[in-house]
Biopython code that builds the backbone (N, CA, C, O; Angstrom):
import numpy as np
from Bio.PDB.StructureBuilder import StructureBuilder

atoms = [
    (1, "UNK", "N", (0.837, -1.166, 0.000)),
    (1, "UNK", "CA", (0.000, 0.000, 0.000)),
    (1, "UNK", "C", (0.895, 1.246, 0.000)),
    (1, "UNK", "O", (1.903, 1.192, 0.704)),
    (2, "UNK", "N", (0.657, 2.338, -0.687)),
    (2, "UNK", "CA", (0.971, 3.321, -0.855)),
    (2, "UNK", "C", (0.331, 4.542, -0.610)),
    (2, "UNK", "O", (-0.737, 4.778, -1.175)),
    (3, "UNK", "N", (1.114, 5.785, 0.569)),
    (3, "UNK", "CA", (0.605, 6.896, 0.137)),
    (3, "UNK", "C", (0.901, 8.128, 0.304)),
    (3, "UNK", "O", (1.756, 8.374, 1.156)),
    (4, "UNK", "N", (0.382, 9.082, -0.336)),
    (4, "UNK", "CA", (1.059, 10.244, -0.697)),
    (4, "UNK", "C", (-0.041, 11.795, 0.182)),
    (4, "UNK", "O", (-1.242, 12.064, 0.147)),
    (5, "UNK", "N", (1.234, 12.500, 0.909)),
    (5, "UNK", "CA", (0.545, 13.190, 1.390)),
    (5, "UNK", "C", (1.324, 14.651, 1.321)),
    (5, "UNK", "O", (2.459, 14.651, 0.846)),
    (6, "UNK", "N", (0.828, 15.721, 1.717)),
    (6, "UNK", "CA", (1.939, 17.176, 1.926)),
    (6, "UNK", "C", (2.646, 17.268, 3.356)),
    (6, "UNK", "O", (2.317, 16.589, 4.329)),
    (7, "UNK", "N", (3.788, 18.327, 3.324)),
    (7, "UNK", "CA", (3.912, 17.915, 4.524)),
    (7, "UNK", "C", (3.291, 18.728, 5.815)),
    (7, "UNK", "O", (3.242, 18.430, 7.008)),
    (8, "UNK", "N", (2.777, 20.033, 4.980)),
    (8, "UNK", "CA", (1.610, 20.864, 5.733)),
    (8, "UNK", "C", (1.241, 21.745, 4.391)),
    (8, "UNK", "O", (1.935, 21.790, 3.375)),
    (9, "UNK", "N", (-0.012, 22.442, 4.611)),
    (9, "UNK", "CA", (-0.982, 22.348, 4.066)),
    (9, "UNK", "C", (-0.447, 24.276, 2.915)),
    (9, "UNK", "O", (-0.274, 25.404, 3.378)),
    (10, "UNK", "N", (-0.383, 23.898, 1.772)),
    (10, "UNK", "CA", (-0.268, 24.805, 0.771)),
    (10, "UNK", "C", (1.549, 24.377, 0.431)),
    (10, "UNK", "O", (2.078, 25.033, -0.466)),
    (11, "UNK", "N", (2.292, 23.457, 1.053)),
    (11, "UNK", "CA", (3.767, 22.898, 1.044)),
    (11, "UNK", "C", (3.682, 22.461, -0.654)),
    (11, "UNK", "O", (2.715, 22.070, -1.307)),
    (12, "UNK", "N", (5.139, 22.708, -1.069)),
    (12, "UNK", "CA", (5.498, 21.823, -2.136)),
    (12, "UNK", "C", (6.386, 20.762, -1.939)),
    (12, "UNK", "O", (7.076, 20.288, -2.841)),
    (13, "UNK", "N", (6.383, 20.340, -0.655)),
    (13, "UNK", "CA", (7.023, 19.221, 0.241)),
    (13, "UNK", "C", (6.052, 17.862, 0.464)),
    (13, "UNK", "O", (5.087, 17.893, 1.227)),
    (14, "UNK", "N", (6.441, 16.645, -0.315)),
    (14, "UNK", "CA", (5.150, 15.560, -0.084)),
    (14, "UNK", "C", (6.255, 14.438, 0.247)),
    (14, "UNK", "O", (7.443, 14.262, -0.024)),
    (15, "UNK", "N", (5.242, 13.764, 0.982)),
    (15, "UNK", "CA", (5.750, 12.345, 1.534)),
    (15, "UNK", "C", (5.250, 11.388, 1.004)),
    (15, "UNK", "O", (4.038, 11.275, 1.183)),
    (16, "UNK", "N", (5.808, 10.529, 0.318)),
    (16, "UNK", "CA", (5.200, 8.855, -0.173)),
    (16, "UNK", "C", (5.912, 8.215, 0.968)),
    (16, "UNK", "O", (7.113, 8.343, 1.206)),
    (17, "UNK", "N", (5.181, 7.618, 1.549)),
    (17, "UNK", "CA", (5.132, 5.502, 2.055)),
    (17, "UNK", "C", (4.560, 4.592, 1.571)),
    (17, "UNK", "O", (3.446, 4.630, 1.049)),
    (18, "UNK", "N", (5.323, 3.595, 1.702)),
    (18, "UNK", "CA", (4.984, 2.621, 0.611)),
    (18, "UNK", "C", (5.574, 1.176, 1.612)),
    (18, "UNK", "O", (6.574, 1.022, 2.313)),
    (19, "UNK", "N", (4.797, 0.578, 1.377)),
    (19, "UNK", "CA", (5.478, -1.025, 2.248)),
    (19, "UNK", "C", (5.195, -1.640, 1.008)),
    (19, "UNK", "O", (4.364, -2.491, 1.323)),
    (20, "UNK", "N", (5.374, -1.726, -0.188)),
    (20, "UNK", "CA", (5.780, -2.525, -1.112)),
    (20, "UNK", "C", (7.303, -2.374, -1.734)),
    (20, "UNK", "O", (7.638, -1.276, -2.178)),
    (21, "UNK", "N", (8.018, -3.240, -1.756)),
    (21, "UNK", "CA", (9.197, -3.217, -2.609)),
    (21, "UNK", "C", (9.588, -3.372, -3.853)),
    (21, "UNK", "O", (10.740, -3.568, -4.240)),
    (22, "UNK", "N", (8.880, -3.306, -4.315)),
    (22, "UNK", "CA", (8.940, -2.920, -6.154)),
    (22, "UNK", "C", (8.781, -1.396, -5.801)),
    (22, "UNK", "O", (9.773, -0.679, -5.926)),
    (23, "UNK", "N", (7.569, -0.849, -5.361)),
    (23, "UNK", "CA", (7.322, 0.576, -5.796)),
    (23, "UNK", "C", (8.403, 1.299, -4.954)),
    (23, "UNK", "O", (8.972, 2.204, -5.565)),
    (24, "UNK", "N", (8.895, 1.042, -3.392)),
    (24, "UNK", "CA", (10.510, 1.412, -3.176)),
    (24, "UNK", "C", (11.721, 1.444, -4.381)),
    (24, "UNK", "O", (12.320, 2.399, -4.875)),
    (25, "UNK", "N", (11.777, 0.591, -4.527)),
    (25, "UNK", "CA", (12.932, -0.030, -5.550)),
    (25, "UNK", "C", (12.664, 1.453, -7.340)),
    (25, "UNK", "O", (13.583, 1.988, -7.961)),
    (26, "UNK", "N", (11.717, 1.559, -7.493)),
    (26, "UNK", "CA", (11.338, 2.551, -8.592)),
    (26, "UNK", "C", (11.431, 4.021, -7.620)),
    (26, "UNK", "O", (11.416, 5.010, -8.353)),
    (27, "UNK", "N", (11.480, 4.207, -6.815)),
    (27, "UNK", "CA", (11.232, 5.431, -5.809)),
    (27, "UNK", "C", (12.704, 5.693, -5.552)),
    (27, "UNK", "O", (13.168, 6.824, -5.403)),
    (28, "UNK", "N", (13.509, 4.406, -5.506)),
    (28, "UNK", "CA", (14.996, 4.745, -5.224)),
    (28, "UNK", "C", (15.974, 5.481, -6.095)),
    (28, "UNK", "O", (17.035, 6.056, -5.854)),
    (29, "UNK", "N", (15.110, 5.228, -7.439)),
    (29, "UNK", "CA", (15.747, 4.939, -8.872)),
    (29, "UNK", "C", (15.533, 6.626, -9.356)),
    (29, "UNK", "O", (16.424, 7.187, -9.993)),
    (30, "UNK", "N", (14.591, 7.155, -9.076)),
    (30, "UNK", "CA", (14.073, 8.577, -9.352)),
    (30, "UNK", "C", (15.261, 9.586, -8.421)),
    (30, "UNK", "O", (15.893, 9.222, -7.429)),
    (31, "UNK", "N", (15.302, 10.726, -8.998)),
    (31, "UNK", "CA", (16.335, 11.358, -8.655)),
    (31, "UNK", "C", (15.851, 12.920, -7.602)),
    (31, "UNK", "O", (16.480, 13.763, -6.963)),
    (32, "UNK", "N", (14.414, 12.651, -7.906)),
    (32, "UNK", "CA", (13.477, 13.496, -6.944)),
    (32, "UNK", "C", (12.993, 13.319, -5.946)),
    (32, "UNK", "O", (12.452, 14.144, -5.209)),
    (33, "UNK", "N", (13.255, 11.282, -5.689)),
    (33, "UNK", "CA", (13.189, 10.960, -4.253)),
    (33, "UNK", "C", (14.058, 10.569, -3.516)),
    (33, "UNK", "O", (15.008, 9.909, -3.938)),
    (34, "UNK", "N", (13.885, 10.946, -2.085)),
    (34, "UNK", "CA", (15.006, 10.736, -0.952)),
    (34, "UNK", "C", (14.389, 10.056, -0.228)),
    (34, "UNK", "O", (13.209, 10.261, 0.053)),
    (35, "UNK", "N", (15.065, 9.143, 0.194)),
    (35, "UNK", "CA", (14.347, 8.306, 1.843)),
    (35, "UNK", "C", (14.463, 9.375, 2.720)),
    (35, "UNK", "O", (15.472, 10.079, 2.716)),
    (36, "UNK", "N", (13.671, 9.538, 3.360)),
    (36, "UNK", "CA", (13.936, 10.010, 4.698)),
    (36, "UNK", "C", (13.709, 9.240, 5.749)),
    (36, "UNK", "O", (14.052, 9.615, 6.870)),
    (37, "UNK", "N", (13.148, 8.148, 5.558)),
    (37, "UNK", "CA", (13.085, 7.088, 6.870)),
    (37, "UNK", "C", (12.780, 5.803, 6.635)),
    (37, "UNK", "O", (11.886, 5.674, 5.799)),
    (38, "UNK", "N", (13.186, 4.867, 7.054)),
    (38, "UNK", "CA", (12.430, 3.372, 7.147)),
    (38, "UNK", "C", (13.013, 2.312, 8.070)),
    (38, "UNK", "O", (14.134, 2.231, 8.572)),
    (39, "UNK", "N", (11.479, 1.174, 8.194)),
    (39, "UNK", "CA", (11.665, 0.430, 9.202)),
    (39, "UNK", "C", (12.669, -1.103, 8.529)),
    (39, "UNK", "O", (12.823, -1.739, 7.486)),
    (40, "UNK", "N", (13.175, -1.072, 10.067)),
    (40, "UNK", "CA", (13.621, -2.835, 9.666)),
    (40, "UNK", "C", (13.495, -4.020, 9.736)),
    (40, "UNK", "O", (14.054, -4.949, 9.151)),
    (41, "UNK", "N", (12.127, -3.925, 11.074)),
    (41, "UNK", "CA", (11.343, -5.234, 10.512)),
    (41, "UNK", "C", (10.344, -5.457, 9.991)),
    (41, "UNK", "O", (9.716, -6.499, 9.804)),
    (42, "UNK", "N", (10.202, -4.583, 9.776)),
    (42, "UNK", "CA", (8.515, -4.080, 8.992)),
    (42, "UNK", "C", (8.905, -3.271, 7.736)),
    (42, "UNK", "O", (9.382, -2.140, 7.827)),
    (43, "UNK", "N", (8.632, -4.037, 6.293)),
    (43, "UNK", "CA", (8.759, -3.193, 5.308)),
    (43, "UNK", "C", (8.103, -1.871, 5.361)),
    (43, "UNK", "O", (6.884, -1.760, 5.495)),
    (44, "UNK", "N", (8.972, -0.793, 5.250)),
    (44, "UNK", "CA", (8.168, 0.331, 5.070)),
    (44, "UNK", "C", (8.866, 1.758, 4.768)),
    (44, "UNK", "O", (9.412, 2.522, 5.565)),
    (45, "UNK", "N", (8.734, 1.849, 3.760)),
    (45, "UNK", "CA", (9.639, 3.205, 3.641)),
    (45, "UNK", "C", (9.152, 4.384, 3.182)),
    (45, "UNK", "O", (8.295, 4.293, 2.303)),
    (46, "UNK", "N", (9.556, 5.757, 3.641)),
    (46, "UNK", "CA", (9.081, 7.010, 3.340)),
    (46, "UNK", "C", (10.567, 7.630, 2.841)),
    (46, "UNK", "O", (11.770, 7.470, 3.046)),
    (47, "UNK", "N", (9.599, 8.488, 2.007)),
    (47, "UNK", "CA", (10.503, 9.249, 0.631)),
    (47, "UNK", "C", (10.104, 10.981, 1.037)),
    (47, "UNK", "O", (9.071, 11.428, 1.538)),
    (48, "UNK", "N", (11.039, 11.515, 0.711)),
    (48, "UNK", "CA", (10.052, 13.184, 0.167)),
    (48, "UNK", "C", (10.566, 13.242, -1.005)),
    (48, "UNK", "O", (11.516, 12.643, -1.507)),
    (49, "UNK", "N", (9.874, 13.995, -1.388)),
    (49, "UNK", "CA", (9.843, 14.725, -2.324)),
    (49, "UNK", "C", (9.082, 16.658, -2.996)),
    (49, "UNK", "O", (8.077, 17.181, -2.515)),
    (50, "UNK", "N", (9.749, 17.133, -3.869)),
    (50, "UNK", "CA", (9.644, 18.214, -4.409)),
    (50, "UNK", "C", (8.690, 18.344, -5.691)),
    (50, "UNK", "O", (9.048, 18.369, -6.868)),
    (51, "UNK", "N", (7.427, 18.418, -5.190)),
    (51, "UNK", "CA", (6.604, 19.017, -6.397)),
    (51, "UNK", "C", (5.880, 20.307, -6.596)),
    (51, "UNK", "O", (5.235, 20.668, -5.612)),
    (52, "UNK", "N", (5.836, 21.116, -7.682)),
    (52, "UNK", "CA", (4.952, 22.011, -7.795)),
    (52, "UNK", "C", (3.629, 22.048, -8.051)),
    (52, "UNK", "O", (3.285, 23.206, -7.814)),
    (53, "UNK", "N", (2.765, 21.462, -8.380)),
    (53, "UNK", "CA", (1.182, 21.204, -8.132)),
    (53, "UNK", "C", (0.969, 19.519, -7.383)),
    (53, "UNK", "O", (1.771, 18.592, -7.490)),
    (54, "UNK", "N", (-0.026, 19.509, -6.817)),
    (54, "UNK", "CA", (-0.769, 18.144, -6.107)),
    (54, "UNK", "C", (-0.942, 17.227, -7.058)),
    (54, "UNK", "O", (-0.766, 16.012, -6.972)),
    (55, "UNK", "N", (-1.395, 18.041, -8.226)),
    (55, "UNK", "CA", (-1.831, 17.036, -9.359)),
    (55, "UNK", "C", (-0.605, 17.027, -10.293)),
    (55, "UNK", "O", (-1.029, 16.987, -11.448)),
    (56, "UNK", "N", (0.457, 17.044, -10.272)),
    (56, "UNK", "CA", (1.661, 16.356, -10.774)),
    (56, "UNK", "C", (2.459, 15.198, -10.258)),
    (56, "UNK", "O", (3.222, 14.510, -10.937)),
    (57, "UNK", "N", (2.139, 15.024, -8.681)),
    (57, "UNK", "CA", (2.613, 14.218, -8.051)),
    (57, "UNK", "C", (1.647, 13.308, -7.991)),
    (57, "UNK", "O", (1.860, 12.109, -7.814)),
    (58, "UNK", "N", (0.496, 13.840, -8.139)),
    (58, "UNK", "CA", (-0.813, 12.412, -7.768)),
    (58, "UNK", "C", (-0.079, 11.773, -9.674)),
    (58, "UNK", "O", (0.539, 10.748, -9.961)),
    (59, "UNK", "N", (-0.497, 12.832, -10.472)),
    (59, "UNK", "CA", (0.271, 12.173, -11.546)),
    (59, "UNK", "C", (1.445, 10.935, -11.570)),
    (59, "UNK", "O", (1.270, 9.722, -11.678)),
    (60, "UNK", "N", (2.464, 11.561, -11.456)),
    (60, "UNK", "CA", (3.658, 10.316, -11.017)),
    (60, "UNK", "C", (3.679, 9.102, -10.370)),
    (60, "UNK", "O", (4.218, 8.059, -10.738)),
    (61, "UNK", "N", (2.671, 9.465, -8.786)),
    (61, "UNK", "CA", (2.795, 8.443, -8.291)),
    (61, "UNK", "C", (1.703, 7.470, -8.698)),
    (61, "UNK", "O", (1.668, 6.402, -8.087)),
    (62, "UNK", "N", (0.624, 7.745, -9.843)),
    (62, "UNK", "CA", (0.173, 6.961, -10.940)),
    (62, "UNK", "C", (0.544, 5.976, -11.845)),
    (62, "UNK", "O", (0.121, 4.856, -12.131)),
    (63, "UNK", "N", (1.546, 6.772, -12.259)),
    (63, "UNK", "CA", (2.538, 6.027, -13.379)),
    (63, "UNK", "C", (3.543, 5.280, -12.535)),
    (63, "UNK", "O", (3.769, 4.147, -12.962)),
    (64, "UNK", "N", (4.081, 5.563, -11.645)),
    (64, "UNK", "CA", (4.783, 4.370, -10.512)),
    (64, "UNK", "C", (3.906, 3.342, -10.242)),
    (64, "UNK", "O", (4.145, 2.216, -10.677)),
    (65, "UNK", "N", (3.359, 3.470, -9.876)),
    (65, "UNK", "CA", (2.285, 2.653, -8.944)),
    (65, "UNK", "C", (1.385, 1.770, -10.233)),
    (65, "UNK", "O", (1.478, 0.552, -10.381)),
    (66, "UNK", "N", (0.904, 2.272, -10.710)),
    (66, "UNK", "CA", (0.082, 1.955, -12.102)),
    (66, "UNK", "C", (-1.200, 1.266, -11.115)),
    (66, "UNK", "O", (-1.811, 0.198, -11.167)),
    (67, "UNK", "N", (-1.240, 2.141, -10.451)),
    (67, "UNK", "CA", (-3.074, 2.107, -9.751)),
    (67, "UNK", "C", (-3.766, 3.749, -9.792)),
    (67, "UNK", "O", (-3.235, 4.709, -10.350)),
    (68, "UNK", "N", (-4.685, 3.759, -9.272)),
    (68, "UNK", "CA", (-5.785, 4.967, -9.533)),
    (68, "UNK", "C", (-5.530, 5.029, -8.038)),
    (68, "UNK", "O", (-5.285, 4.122, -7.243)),
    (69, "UNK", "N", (-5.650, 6.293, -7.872)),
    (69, "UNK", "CA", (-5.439, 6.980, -6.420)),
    (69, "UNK", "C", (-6.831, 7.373, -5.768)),
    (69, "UNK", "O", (-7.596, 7.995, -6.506)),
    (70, "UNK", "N", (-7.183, 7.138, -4.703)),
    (70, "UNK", "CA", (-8.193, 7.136, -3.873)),
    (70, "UNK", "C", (-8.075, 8.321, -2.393)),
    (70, "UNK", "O", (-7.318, 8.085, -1.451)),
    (71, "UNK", "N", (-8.798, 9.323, -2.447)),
    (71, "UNK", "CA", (-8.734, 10.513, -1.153)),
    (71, "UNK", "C", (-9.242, 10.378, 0.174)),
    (71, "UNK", "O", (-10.397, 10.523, 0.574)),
    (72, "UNK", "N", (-8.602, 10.194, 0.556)),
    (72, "UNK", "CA", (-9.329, 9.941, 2.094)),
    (72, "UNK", "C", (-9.906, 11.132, 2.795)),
    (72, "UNK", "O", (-9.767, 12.278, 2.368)),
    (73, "UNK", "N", (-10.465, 10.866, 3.730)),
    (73, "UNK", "CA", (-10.967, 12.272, 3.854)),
    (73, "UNK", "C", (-10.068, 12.978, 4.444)),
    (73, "UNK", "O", (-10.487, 14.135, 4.466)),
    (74, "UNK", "N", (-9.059, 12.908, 4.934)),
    (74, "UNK", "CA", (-7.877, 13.284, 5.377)),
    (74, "UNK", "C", (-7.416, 14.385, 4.675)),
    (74, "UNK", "O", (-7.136, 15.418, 5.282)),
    (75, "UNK", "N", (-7.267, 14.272, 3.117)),
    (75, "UNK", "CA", (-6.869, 14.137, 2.037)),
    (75, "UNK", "C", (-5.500, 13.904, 1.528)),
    (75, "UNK", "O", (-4.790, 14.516, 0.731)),
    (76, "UNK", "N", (-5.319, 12.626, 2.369)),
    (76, "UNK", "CA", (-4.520, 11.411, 1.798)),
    (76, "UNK", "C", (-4.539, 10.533, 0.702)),
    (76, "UNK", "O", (-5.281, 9.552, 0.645)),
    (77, "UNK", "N", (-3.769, 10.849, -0.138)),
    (77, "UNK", "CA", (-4.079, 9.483, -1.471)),
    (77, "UNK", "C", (-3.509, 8.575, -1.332)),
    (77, "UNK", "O", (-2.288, 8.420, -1.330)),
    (78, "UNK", "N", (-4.549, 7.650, -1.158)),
    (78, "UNK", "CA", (-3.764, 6.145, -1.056)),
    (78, "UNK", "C", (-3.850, 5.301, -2.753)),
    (78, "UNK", "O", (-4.711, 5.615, -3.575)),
    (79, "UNK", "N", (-2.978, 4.415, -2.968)),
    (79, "UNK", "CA", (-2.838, 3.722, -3.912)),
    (79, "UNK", "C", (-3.196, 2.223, -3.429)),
    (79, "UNK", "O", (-2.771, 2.103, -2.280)),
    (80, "UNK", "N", (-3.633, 1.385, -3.739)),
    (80, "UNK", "CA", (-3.958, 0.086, -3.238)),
    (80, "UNK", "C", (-3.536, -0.902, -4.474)),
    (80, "UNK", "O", (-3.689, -2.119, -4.372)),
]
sb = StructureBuilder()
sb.init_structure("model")
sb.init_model(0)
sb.init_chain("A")
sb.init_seg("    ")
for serial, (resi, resn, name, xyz) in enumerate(atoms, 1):
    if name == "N":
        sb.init_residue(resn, " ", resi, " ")
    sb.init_atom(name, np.array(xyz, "f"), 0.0, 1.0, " ", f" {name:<3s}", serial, name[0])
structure = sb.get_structure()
């Protein structure tokens, strides 16, 4: 599961987590994401990243993911 959030509210600062390792492994590979944290017995890793609109990054993490993104009411997009 994957998901993508800001890191406060009007930020061009977003966080993906992801506990899958394929979509890590493509997240590593991009030159716009950084880990900033993860666990070691529990797959799970968080990235930031630098975008200028919401809907460029919901974009990307589309085409990574190759699922349709879902809003929580949070307004968290999760990928499933």
């Amino acid at each position: 599961m994957t998901f993508l959030w800001q890191e406060y509210r009007s930020s061009k600062n977003y966080k993906v987590q992801t506990s899958d390792y394929s979509i890590a492994k493509k997240l590593k590979r991009r030159k716009k994401f950084h880990i900033s944290a993860f666990a070691i017995n529990y797959p799970l890793w968080i990235f930031s990243c630098y975008f200028t609109r919401p809907d460029i990054a919901k974009k990307v993490l589309e085409s990574i993911t190759r699922k349709k993104s879902k809003i929580d009411s949070e307004g968290l997009f999760i990928y499933e």
